[in-house]
C-alpha positions as CSV (number, residue, x, y, z in Angstrom):
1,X,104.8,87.6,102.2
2,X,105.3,90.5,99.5
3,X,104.8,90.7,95.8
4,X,105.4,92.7,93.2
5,X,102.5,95.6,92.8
6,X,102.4,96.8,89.2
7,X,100.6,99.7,89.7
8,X,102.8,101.0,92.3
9,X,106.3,99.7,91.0
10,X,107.4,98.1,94.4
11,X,107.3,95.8,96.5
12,X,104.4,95.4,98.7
13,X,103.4,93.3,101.6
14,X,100.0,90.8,100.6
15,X,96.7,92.2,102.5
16,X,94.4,88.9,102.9
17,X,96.7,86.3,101.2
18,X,94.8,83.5,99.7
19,X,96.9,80.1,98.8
20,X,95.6,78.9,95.3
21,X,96.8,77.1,92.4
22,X,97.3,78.0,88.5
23,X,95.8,75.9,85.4
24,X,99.2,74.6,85.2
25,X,98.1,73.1,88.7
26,X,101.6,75.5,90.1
27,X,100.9,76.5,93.6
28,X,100.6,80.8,94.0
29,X,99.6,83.3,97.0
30,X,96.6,85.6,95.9
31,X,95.9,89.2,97.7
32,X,95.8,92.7,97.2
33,X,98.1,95.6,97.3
34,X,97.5,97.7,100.8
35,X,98.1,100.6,99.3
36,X,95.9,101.1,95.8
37,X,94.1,97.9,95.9
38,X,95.3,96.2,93.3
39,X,94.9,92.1,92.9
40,X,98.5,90.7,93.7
41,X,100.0,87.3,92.6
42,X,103.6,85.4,94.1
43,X,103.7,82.1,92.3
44,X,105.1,79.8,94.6
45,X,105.1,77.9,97.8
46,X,103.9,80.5,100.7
């Protein structure tokens, strides 16, 4: 799955994906960026 890194201003695939859900009790993918190791989020079902 890929997300949107901020830090890098692409597109990057999700190192260690984590499923987890918002307050708003919305479903969302948690990881990092591969590349600078930034926390990534893809709101969502995986």
């Amino acid at each position: 799955m890929q997300a949107y890194c901020f830090k890098c201003r692409t597109k990057r695939e999700i190192k260690n994906p984590q499923a987890t859900v918002l307050k708003n009790g919305r479903p969302a993918t948690r990881g990092v960026c591969p590349v600078c190791g930034t926390k990534l989020y893809r709101i969502g079902k995986a």
